[in-house]
C-alpha positions in Angstrom: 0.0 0.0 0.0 1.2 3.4 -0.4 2.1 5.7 1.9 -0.8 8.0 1.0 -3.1 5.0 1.4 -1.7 4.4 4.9 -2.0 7.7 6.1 -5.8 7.7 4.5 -6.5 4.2 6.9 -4.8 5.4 9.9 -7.2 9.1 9.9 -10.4 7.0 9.2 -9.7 4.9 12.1 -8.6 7.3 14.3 -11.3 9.5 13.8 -13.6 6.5 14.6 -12.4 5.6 17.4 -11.7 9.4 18.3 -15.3 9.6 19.7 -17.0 6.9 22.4 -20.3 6.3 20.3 -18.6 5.3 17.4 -15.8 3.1 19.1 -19.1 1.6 20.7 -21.0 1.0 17.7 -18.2 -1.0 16.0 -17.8 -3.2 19.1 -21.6 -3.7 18.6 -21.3 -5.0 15.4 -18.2 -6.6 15.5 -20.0 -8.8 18.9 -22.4 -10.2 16.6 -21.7 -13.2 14.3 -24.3 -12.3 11.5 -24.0 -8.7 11.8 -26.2 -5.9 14.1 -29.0 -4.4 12.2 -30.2 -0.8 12.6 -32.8 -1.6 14.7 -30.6 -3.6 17.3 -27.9 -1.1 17.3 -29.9 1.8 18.3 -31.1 0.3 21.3 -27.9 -1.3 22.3 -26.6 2.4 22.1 -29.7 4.5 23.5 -29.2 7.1 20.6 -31.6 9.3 18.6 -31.8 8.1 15.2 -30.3 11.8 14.3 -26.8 10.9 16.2 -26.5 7.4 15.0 -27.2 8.3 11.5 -24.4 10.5 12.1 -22.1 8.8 13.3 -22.8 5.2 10.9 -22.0 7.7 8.3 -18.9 8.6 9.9 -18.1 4.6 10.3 -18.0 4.7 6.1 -15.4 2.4 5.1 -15.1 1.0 8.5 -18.8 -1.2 8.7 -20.6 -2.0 5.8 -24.2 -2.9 4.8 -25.6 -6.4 3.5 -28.9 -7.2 1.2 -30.2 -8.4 4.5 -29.4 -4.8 6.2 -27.0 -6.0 8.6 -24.1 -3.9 9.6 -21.1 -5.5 9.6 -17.5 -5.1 10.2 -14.9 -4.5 7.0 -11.8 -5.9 7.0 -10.7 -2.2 8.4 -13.3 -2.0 10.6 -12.0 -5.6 12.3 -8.7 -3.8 12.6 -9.7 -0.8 14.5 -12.0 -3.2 17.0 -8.5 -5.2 17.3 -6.6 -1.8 18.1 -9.3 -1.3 20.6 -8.9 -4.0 22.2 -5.1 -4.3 22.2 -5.2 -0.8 23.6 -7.5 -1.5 26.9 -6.7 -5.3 27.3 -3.3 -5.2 29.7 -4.4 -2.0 31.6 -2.4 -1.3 35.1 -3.1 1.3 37.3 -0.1 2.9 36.3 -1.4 3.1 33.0 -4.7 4.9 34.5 -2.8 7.3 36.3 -1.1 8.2 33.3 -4.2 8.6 31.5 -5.9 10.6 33.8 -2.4 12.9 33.5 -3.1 13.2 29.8 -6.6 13.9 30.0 -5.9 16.7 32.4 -3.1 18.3 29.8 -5.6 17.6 27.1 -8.5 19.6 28.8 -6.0 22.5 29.9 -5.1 23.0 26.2 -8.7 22.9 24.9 -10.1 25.3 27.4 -7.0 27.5 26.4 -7.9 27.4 22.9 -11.3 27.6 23.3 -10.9 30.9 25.2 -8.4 32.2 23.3 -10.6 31.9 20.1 -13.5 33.6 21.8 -11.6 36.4 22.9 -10.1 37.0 19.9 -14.3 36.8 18.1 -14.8 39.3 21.0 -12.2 41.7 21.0 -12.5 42.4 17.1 -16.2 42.3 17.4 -15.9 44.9 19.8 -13.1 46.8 17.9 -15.7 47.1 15.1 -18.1 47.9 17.3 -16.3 51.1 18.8 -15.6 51.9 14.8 -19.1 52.0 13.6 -19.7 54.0 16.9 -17.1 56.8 16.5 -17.8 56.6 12.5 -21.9 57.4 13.7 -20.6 60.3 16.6 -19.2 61.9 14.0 -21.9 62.1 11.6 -24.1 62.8 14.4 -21.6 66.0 15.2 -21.5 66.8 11.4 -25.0 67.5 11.6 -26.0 64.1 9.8 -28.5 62.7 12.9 -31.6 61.0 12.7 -33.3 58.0 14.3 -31.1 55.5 12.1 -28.5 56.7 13.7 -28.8 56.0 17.3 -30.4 52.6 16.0 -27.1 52.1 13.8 -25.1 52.7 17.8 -27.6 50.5 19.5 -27.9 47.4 17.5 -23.9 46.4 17.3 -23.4 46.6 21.1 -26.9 44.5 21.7 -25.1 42.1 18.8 -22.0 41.7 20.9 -23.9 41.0 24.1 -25.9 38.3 22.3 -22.4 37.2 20.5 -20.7 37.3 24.3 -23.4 34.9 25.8 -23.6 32.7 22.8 -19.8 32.0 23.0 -20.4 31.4 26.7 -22.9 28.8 26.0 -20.9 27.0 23.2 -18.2 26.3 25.6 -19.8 25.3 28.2 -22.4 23.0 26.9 -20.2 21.7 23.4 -17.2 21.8 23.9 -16.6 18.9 21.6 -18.6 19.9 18.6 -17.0 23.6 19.4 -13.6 22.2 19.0 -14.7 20.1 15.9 -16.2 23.3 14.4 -12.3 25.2 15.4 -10.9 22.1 13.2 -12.9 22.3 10.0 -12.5 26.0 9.8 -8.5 25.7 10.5 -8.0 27.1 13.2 -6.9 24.2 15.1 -5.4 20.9 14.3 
């Protein structure tokens, strides 16, 4: 295989078993001999049918889908249940501490990032902001006022209060999707 082709296989199986559902839906189908079916998987999992449409389409390449409409394991799929399993099967409690070590590091950096990002959104937000404000004092001193102009003043600073909660809200409640969202538009690896 190439080495493009290797890199290709080692990103689709790390971003499948980057996230719990999915890592959990492939050792649901791999379990069974014949294959899971749709139904069988969703209630293994407890999911909407929204998230595990989501992620089975994620799983692309990785499980596959019979006449019969069972899901079932490719030969990729087997090797990143096998990874799985090689990875939690001799677990000490050294091993957990050092986990927990790196999930600690791991959470420092993303709430660095993720507050870095929104106070950057904020400060140029607000930078613009005071722009279109001293632009409309101006023009209000030149003579040029009207009620469009005090709306023009009003409207950006209730934007960036809605803009200052929203961000709030994202990273407390997603940070996840916020940090996948960070990745597709580049600003993070």
């Amino acid at each position: 295989m190439a080495k493009n082709g290797r890199n290709e296989a080692e990103e689709i199986i790390v971003q499948a078993i980057g996230h719990s559902d999915r890592r959990n839906i492939l050792r649901i189908i791999g379990a069974t001999q014949d294959g899971g079916t749709y139904s069988s998987t969703l209630g293994e999992t407890e999911m909407n049918t929204g998230h595990l449409n989501y992620h089975l389409r994620n799983l692309e390449g990785l499980i596959e889908r019979d006449d019969e409409r069972h899901y079932r394991l490719t030969k990729l799929g087997m090797k990143s249940v096998m990874l799985l399993d090689g990875i939690t099967s001799d677990l000490d409690e050294e091993d957990i501490k050092m986990v927990s070590s790196a999930k600690t590091k791991k959470d420092d950096l993303f709430t660095g990032v993720v507050n870095l990002w929104a106070n950057l959104v904020l400060f140029f937000s607000f930078t613009a902001i005071l722009g279109l404000v001293s632009f409309l004092y101006f023009n209000i001193e030149a003579g040029y006022s009207g009620p469009t102009v005090y709306l023009w003043v009003i409207l950006p600073c209730i934007v960036l209060v809605a803009e200052y909660f929203w961000l709030q809200k994202i990273k407390r409640e997603a940070p996840e999707r916020f940090i996948e969202f960070l990745s597709r538009l580049g600003i993070i690896r």
